[in-house]
C-alpha positions as CSV (number, residue, x, y, z in Angstrom):
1,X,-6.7,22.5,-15.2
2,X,-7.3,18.6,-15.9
3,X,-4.8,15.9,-16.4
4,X,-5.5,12.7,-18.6
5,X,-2.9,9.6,-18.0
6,X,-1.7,7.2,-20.7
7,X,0.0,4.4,-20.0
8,X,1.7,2.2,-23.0
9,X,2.2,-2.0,-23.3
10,X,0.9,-5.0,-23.4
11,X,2.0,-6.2,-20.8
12,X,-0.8,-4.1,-19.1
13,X,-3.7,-4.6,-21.8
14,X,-3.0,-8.4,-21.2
15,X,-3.0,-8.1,-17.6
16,X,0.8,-9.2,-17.4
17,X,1.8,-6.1,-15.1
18,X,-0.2,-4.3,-12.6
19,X,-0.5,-1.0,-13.6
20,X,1.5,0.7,-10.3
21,X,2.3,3.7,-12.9
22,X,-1.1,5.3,-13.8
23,X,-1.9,5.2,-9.6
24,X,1.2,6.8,-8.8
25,X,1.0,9.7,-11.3
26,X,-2.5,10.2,-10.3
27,X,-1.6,10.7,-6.6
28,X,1.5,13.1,-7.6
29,X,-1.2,15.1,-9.7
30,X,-3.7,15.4,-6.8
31,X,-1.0,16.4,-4.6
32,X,0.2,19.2,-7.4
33,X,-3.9,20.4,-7.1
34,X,-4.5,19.0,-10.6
35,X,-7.5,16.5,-11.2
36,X,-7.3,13.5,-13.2
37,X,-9.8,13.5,-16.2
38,X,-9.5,9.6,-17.4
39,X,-6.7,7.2,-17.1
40,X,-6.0,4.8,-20.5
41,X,-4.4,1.8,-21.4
42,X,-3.2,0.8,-24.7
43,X,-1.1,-1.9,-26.0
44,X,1.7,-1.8,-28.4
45,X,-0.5,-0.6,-31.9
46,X,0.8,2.1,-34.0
47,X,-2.7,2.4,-34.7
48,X,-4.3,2.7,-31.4
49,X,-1.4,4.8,-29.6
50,X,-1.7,7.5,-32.3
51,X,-5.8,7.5,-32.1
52,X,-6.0,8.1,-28.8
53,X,-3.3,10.4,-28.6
54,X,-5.7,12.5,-30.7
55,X,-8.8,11.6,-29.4
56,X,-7.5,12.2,-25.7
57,X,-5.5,15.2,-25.8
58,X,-8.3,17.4,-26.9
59,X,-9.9,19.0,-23.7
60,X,-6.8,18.2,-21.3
61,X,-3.9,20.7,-20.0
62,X,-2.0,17.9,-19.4
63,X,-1.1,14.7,-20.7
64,X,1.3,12.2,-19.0
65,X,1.9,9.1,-20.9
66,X,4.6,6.2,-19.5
67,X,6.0,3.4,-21.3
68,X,6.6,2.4,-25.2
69,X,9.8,4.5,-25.1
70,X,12.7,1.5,-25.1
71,X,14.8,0.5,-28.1
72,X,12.7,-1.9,-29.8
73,X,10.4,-2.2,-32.1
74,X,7.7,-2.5,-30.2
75,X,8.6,0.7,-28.5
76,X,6.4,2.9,-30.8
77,X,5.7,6.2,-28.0
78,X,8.0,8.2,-30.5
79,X,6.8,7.4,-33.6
80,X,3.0,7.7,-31.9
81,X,3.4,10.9,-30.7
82,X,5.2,12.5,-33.5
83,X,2.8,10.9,-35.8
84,X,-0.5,12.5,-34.3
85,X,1.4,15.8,-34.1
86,X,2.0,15.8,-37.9
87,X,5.4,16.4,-37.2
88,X,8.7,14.5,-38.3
89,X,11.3,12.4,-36.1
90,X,14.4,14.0,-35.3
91,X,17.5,13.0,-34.0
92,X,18.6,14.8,-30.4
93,X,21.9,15.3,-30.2
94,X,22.2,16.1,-26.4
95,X,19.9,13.0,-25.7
96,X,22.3,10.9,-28.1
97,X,25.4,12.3,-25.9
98,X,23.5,11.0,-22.9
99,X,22.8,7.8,-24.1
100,X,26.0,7.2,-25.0
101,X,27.7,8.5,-21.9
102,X,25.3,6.2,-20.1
103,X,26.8,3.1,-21.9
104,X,30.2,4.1,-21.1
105,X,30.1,4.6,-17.9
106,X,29.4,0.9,-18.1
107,X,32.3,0.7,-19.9
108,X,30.3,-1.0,-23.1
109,X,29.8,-0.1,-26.5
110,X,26.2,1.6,-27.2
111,X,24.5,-1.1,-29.7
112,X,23.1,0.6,-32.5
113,X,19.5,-0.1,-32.2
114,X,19.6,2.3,-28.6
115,X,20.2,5.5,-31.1
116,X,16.4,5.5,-31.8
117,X,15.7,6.5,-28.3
118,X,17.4,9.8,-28.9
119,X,14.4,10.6,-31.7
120,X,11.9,13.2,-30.7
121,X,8.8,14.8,-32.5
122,X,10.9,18.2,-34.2
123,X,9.0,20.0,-31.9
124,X,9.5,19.0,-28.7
125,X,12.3,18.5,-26.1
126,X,14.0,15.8,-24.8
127,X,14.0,14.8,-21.2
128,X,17.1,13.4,-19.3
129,X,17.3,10.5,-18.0
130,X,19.9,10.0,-15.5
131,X,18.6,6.2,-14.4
132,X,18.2,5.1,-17.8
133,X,18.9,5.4,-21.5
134,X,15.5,6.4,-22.7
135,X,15.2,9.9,-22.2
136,X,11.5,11.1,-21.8
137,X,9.5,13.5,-24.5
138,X,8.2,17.1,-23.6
139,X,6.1,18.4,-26.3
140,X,3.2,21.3,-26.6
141,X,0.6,20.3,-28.4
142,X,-2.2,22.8,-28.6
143,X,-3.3,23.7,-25.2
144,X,-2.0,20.4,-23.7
145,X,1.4,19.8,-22.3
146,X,2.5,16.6,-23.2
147,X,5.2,14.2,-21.3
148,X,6.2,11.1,-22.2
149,X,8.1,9.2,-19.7
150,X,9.8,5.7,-19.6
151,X,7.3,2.9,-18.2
152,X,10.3,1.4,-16.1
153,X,8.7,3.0,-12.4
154,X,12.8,4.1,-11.0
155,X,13.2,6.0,-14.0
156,X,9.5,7.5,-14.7
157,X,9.3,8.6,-11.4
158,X,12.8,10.1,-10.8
159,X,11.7,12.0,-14.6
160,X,8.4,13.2,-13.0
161,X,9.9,14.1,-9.9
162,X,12.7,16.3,-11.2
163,X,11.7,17.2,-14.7
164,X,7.8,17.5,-14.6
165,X,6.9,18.7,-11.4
166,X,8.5,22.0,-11.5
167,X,7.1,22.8,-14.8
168,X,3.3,22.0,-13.6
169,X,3.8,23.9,-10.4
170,X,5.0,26.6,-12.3
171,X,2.0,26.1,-14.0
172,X,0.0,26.7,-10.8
173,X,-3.8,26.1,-10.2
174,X,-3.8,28.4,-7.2
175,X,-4.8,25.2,-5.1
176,X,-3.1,22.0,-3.7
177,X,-4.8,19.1,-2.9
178,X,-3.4,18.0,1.2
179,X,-4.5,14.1,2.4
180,X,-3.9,12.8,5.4
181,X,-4.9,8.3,5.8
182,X,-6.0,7.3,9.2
183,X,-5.5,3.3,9.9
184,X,-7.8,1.4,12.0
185,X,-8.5,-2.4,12.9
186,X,-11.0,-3.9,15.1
187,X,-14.0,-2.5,13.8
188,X,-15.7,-3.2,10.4
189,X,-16.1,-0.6,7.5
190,X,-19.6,-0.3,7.7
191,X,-20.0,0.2,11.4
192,X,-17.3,2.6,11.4
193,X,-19.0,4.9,8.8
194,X,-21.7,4.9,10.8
195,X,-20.0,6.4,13.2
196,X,-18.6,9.2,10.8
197,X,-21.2,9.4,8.2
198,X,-21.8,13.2,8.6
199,X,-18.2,13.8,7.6
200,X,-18.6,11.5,4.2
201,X,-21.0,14.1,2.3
202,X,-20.0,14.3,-1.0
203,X,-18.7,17.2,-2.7
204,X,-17.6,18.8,0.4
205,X,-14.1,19.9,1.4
206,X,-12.7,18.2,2.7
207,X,-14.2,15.2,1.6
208,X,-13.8,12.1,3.6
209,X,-14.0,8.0,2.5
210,X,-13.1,4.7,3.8
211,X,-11.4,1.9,2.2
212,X,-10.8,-1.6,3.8
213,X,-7.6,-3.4,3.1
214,X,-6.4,-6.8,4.3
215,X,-8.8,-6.4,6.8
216,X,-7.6,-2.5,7.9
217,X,-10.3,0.0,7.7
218,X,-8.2,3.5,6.4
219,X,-10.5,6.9,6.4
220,X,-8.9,9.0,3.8
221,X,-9.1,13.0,4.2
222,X,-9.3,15.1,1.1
223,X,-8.5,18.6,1.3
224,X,-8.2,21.4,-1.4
225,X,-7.6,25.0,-0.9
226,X,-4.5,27.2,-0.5
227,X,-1.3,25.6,1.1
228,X,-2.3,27.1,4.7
229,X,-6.1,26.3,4.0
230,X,-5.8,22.6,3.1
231,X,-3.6,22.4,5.8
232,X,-5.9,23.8,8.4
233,X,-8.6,21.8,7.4
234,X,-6.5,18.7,7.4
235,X,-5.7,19.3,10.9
236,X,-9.3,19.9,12.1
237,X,-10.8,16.9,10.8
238,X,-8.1,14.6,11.7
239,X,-8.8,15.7,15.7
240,X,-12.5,15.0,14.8
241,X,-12.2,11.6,13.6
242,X,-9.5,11.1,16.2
243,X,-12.8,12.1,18.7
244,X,-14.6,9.6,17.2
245,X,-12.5,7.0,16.6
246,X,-10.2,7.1,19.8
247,X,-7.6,4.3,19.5
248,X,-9.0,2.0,17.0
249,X,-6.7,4.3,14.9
250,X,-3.5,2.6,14.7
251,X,-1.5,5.1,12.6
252,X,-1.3,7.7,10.0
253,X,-0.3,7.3,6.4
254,X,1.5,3.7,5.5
255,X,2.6,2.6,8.9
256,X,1.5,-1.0,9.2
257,X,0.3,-2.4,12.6
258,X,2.8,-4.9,13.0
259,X,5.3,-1.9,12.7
260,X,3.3,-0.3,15.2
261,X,3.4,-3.2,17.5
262,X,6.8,-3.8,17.8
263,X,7.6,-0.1,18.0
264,X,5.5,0.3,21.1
265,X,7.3,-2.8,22.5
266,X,11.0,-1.4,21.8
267,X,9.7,1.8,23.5
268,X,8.6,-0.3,26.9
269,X,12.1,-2.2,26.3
270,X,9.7,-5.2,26.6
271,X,9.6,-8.9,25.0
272,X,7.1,-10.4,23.6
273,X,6.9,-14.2,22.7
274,X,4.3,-16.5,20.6
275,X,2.9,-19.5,20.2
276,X,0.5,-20.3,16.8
277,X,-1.8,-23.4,15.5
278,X,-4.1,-22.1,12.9
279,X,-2.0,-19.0,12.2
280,X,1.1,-21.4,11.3
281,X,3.6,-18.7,12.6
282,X,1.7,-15.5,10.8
283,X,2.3,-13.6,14.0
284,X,5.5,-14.1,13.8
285,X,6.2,-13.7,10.3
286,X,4.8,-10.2,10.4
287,X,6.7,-9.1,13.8
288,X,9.4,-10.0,12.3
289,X,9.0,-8.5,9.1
290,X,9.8,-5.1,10.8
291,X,13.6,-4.3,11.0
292,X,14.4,-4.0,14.9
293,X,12.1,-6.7,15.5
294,X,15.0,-8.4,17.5
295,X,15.1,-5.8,20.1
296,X,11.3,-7.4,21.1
297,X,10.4,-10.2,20.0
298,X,11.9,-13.6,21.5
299,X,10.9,-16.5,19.5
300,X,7.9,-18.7,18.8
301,X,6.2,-21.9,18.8
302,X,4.1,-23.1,15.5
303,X,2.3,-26.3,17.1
304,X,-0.1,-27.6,14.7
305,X,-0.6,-31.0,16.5
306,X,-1.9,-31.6,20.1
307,X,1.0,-34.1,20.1
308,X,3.4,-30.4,20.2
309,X,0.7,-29.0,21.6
310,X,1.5,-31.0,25.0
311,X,5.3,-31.7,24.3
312,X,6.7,-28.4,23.4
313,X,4.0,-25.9,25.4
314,X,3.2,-28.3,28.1
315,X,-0.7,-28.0,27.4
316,X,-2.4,-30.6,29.6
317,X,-3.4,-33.4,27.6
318,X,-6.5,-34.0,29.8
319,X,-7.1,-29.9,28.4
320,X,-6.6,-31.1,24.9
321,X,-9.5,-33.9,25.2
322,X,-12.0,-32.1,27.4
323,X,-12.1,-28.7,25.5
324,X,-10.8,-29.3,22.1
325,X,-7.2,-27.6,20.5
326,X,-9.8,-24.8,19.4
327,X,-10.8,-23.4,23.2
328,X,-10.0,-20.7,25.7
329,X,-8.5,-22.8,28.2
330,X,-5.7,-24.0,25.5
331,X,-5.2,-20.4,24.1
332,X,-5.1,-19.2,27.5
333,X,-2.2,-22.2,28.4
334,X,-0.7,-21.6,25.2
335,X,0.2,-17.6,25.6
336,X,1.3,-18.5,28.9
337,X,3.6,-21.3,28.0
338,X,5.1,-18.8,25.4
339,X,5.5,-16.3,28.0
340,X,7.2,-18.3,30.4
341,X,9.5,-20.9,28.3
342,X,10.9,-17.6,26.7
343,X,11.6,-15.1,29.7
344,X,9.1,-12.3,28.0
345,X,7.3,-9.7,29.3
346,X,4.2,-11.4,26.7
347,X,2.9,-14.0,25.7
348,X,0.5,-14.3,22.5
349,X,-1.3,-17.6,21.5
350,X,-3.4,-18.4,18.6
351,X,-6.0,-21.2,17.9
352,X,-8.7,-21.3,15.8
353,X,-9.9,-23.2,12.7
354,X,-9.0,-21.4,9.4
355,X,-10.9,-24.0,7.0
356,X,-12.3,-24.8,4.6
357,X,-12.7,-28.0,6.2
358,X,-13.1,-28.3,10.0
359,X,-15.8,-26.8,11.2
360,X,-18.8,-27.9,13.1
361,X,-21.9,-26.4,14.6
362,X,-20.5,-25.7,17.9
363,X,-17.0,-24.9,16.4
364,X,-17.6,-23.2,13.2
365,X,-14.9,-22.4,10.5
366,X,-13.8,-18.7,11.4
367,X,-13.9,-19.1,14.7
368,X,-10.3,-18.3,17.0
369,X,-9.4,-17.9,20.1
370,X,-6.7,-15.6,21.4
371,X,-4.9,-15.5,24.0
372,X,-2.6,-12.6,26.1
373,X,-0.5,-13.5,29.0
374,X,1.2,-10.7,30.8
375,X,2.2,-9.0,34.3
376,X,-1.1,-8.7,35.1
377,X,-2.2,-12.6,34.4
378,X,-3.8,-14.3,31.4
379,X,-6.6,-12.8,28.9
380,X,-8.6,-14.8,26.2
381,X,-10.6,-13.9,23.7
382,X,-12.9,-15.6,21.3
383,X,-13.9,-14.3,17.9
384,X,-15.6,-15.7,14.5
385,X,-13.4,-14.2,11.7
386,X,-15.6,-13.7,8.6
387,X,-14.0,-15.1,4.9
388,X,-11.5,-17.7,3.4
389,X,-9.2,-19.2,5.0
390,X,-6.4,-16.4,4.2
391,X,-8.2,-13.7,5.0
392,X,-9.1,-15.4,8.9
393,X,-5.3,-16.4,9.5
394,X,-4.3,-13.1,8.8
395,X,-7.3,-11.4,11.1
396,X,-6.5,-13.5,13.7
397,X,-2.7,-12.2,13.4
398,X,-4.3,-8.7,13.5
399,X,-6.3,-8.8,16.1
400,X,-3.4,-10.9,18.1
401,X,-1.0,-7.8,17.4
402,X,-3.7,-4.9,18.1
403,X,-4.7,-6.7,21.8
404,X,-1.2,-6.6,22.5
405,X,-0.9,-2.9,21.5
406,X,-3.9,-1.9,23.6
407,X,-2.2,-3.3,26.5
408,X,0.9,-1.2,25.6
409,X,-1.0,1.7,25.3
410,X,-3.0,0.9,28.8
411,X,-6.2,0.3,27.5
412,X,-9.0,-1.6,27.9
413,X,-10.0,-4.2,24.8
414,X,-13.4,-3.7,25.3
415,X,-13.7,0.0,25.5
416,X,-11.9,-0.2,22.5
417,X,-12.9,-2.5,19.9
418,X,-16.7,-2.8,19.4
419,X,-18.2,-6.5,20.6
């Protein structure tokens, strides 16, 4: 059994909307044990909807399509579909009662134009929608199942979800497809397949791959078989890469490392404070991005200048002029400052030079300088963050958060993250 995706609008031809839809579906598919044969975007044409409707259902059990299913007239999914079956509109009645049940629980009068979206090919079925007024389209056509779904992503997933699902797992493939994400920072993508390269053969099950993201390094396990098979295999190569890998893994799935962070630090019942130049207060933004973040984290300092530098850490001025703002004696003062003026249990500093402008030979654009102050004294590290200036605030923020959750964890930095 193979799948094909069509997704309807210009707003996606012109590049106007990211296309969140055709992703999702393909995950839900893999998940049902059902491979994905193409995915296609076309606009709103007549024309085009209804040639690749023929063109693409040919060879595919299954054909998802989202979007083009509204009240205007450049809503055309209906008219497409019913078109390239050969087969006339015809008015639902049960999806017309729905739609106009929908507007009265609103407590306003259904406009007139919304009665289209009750039109099916006379074949098919309708498909309620209980988040919207367009109900979706459930045809057979041939040897291909055919739904057509709203492009609105609340709606056309709660349809795939209630209405779709059942129907292809009832279809069955007699496999599922299990995957498990493992998260990792510290250590780039190439090194790290290294270290795992004899899991990464392809076309074996499970099959393994990395992909990097804002600077995280994810290995994704693929595993097909039987529900208990997939699962087994999921298991076993997770504790292998978990072997390898130790605790540059951060978490499983979505879990973010700044979630991670703080909820290591509301585990410890422990504060953290910081203080940021180059970052501008990234570190903080992302701490507190994470609800309970107020439970651990105490404040911060942004201080751009020296001038704040010196004012509001109480960095040595004579410091400032003998090493630079961009040294390990002023990260080291900084994290400690943070530390202390707050009453934490941490201290994190940043300072580093981001770019484009602002570098020099000895003091090249990428290169930071973190700092750690704790119960067990003060730690500074210096790195050279590769990329724009974006991409070396936010390592910087990253590697500030993942030294302070080695120490959480009672771990050494350099037995964990690669020189």
């Amino acid at each position: 059994m193979q799948a094909d995706i069509l997704s309807i609008g210009d707003e996606l031809t012109s590049g106007q909307t990211i296309n969140r839809n055709a992703a999702w579906l393909g995950e839900q598919l893999q998940l049902l044990g059902i491979p994905v044969r193409r995915h296609l975007t076309v606009g709103d044409n007549l024309v085009e909807i209804v040639g690749t409707l023929q063109w693409t259902h040919n060879g595919c059990d299954v054909l998802l399509i989202s979007g083009g299913l509204g009240p205007t007239d450049d809503d055309l999914t209906r008219q497409a579909l019913a078109a390239a079956m050969h087969e006339d509109l015809v008015t639902d009645d049960g999806a017309l009662r729905e739609i106009e049940a929908f507007f009265a629980r609103l407590n306003r009068p259904m406009p007139a134009v919304n009665r289209v979206q009750a039109a099916r090919p006379a074949s098919a079925q309708c498909i309620s929608n209980p988040n919207g007024t367009a109900p979706g389209i459930a045809a057979r056509w041939g040897n291909c199942r055919v739904f057509a779904m709203p492009g609105v992503p609340r709606e056309m997933k709660g349809m795939f979800t209630q209405a779709v699902v059942p129907v292809l797992a009832a279809m069955g493939t007699g496999t599922v497809l299990r995957i498990r994400k493992l998260n990792t920072f510290g250590m780039g993508e190439s090194a790290l397949g290294d270290r795992i390269k004899d899991l990464m053969k392809r076309g074996s099950n499970p099959s393994v791959g990395t992909t990097v993201h804002d600077g995280v390094v994810s290995v994704r396990i693929y595993a097909r078989g039987s529900s208990d098979e997939a699962d087994a295999v999921i298991r076993s190569t997770s504790a292998e890469l978990v072997n390898r890998l130790g605790d540059l893994i951060f978490s499983t799935d979505d879990e973010p490392l700044e979630s991670v962070t703080v909820q290591l630090l509301r585990q410890a019942r422990q504060m953290v404070a910081t203080a940021e130049s180059c970052t501008g207060g990234w570190l903080a933004e992302l701490l507190t991005s994470v609800p309970g973040a107020s439970e651990c984290y105490s404040g911060g300092w942004v201080t751009y200048s020296n001038a704040l530098k010196a004012s509001e850490l109480g960095v040595d001025s004579q410091m400032l002029s003998a090493h630079g703002a961009v040294s390990a004696p002023v990260a080291a003062a900084m994290a400690s400052a943070a530390r202390q003026n707050a009453h934490a249990h941490w201290g994190l500093s940043i300072t580093g030079i981001a770019g484009p402008d602002g570098g020099s030979p000895e003091k090249p654009v990428g290169l930071v300088f973190i700092g750690i102050a704790g119960p067990d004294g003060v730690e500074v590290r210096r790195f050279q963050f590769p990329g724009a200036r974006a991409q070396i605030r936010l390592r910087a923020a990253q590697m500030a958060m993942t030294m302070l959750r080695l120490k959480l964890i009672g771990r050494k930095f350099e037995d964990v993250v690669p020189s």
